[in-house]
Each structure stands twice: as structure tokens, then as C-alpha cells.
N, C-alpha and C positions, 0 to 999 in steps of 0.2 A: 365699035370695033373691038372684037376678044382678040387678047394675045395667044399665040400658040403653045405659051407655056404657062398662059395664066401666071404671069407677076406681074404685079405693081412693078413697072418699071419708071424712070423721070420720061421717059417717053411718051409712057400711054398718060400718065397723071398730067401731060404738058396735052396732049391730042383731047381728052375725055373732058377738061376742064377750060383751055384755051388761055390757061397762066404760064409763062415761063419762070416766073419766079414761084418756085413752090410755097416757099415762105409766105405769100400771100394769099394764097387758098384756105380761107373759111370755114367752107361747106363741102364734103362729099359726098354724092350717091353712086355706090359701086353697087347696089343691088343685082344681086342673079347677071353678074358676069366671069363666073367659072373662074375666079380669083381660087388659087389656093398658099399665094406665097403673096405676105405684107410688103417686100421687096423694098423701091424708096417713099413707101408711105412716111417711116417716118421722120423725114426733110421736112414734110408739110407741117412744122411745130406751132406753125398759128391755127389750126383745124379746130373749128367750137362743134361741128356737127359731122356727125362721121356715120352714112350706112353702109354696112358690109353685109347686109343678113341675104340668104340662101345663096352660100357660096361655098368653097371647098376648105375653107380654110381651119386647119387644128392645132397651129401654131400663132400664139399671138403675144412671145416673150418681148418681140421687138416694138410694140405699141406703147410701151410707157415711156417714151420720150413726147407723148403728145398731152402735155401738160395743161395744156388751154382747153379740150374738152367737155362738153356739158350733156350733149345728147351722144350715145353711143350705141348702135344696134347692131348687133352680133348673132341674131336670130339666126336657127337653121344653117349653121354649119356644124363644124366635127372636132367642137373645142371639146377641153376640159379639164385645163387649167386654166385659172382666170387671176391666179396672183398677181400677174404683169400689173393689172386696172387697180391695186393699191397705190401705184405711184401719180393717180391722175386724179388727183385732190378737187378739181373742180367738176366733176361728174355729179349730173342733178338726177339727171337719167340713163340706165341700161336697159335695153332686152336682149335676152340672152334663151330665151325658148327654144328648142329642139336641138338643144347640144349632147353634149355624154359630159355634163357635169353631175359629180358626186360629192357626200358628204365625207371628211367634215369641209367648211369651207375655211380658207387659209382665213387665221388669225390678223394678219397685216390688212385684209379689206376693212377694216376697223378703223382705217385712217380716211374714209371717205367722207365726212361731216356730211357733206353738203347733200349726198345721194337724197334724192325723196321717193324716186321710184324704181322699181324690179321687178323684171318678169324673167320667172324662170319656169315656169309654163303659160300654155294660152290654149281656148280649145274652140277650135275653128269648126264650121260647118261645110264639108267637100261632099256633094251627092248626095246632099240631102242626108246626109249622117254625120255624127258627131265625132272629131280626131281630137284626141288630145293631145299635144305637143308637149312634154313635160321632161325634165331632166330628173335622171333617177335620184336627183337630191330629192325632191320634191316627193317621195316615196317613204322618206326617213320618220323616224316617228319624235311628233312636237315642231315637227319642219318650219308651218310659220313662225312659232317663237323664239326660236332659236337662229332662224334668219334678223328678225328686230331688234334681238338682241347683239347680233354680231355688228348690224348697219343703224344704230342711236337714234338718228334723227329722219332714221325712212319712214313715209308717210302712207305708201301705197305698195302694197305685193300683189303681183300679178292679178292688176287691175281691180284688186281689191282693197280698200282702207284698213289702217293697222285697226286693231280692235274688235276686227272677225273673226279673231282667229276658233273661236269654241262655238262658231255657227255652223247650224249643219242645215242645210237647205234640200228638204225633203218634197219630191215630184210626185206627184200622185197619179198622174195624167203623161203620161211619158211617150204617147202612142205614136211605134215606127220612128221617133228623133225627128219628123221632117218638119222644115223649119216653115214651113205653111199652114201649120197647125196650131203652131205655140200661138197661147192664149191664157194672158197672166191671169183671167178670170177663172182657170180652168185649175190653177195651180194653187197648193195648200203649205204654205212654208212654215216649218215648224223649226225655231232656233231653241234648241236643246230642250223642248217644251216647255220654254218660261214665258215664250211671247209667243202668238200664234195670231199672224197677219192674214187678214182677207182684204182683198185690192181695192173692194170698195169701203172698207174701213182707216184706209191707208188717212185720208182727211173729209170731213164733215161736208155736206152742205152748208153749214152755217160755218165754219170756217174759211170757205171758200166768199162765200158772199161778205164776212165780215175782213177779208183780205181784199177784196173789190173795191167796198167801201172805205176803208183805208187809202190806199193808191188814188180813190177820188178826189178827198179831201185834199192829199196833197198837191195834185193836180188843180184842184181850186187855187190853192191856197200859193200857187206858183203863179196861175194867171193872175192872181189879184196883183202879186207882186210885181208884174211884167206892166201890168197898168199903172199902175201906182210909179215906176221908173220914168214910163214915157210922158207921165204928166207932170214929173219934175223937169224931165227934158225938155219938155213944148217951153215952160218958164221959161228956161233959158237963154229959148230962141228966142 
């Protein structure tokens, strides 16, 4: 049930979840229900999981009272300020893709330790063509590294591992975008021209068969042991 003015009211947060004490609400998924005011989300201060993404929302100064958070999706609204989420020190995870955030990013996100992932683009497949959902930070020049540097111990940007940042993944075979087509055999990636991957080179036949054989032995080497247990147990008996 959408409210008519679209707030988080104790109302809908008590009808959508079936808690009356908000305080003990966990987890929410508010996804794509035409939210555009936080209103009494933040009462719910035990909340570890929070989606809000394709929703109206471009105020979210009121959200750092939710201190217990770890996953947090924000996707696809009309934020773009996002300093409030310095105050929510247990954050492992954001996405934040398809908003109007820009550079520089505040300084105080630096208080995140814990963050390991961020997505502040993604690019989705609609009609067989390619959207990219990206906030015009993401446009800025040096943008990964200067993201990793602001967040220490992030591990992952937009679904990418840190350490990508100077790959340029070049398509050679790009025919029409439709995704019925892709075929990693078709495709030639070249990272900065210092390594230049073909998918059948990716690992050997002889590394494959000597990872088989490996897994075997120890699989022997586990039955033996399973035998070798029950025939001390049979003594026993």
C-alpha cells in the first residue's frame, strides 16, 4: 500500500513491516514505492539492511541516526548529497547508482573503515541496449583513484575490484549491443597493451586436468580416512 504523500510515516513502517515497535525492525525493503520523504525511518535505529532504491527521494540528511547499518541501497533516486552516510561507521555496503551525485566527495566519508563496496554507476541491459546509470562523479578525471583513496579499505567499485583502475577493456565485436549475441570468444581485451587475454588462454588444458587430479587425491585421501575412523570405531564396539 503507497501513501498519498509518499512518507515514511510510523504508520506505513508499522502496516509494510508488521512491527510496532520500530526499534526492532532489522531489515527494510521500501523499493519502488514512490517514497520521496525519510519521514519516521529514522526511529528504526536497529535497521542492519535498508533498500530505498528507485524512489523519489533527494533528501537524506535525516538517515545518520541509523547507526547499525551495513547494506544500504539508494539506487535510482534524486540524491546528491550523501555526507549524512559519514555518520554510519558500520556500512560494508552502498549503491548509490543513478543519482545527481558529483565531485568532489565530502571529505568526512573517510570515516567509513568498514565500507568494502560502492557503486556509483552500473550498466544495465533494457531492449536489448546498453543504459548506463552513472552519477556525473563518475565522469571526473582519475575518478577510480580518487574514490579508493577517499574510502581506505574499499575493496570493490562498481562491481569492479580495486586494482582496475588503468584497465581499459577494448570490444572489438560490439555488433547492435544485444545481449544474444555476446560471446566472450568473440571479444579481444586489451589492458593498456601489456597483457592481451584470449578466453581460450585464460587456463590450460593441462592445468585443468592437473587441478582434477589434485581434488582427486584429496578425495582419496579423505576416504581413506573415513575408513581408517570407522575401523577404530568397530574396536570399540
Amino acid at each position: 500500500m503507497l501513501l498519498s504523500k509518499t512518507n515514511i510515516s510510523d504508520d506505513y513502517l508499522k502496516s509494510v513491516t508488521g512491527i510496532f515497535d520500530l526499534e526492532t525492525i532489522f531489515d527494510l525493503e521500501l523499493e519502488q514505492k514512490n517514497i520521496s520523504s525519510l519521514g519516521s525511518l529514522p526511529k528504526c535505529v536497529s535497521l542492519v539492511y535498508l533498500d530505498l532504491s528507485q524512489n523519489k527521494i533527494s533528501d537524506i540528511s535525516i538517515i545518520n541516526t541509523l547507526v547499525e547499518l551495513k547494506f544500504l541501497d539508494l539506487s535510482f533516486n534524486n540524491i546528491s548529497n550523501i555526507s549524512p552516510l559519514s555518520s554510519l561507521l558500520k556500512l560494508r555496503n552502498i549503491k548509490l547508482q543513478g543519482n545527481n551525485i558529483d565531485g568532489p566527495l565530502p571529505s568526512s566519508l573517510n570515516n567509513l573503515k568498514k565500507l568494502e563496496q560502492l557503486t556509483f554507476k552500473s550498466i544495465d541491459i533494457e531492449d536489448n541496449k546498453k543504459v548506463n546509470f552513472s552519477n556525473p562523479i563518475c565522469s571526473t578525471s582519475d575518478y577510480r583513484n580518487k574514490v579508493f583513496e577517499l574510502f581506505t579499505n574499499l575493496k570493490w567499485l562498481d562491481n569492479l575490484p580495486k586494482g582496475m583502475e588503468e584497465i581499459d577493456c577494448n570490444f572489438d565485436n560490439d555488433e547492435d549491443d544485444e545481449i544474444n549475441k555476446i560471446d566472450v570468444n568473440a571479444y579481444d581485451f586489451n589492458f593498456n597493451d601489456q597483457i592481451k587475454l584470449d578466453a581460450g588462454e585464460l587456463i590450460s588444458n593441462e592445468e585443468i586436468e592437473n587441478s582434477k587430479k589434485e581434488i582427486q587425491e584429496k578425495y582419496d585421501e579423505y576416504k581413506k580416512g573415513v575408513e581408517e575412523i570407522k575401523k577404530e570405531l568397530a574396536k570399540i564396539k
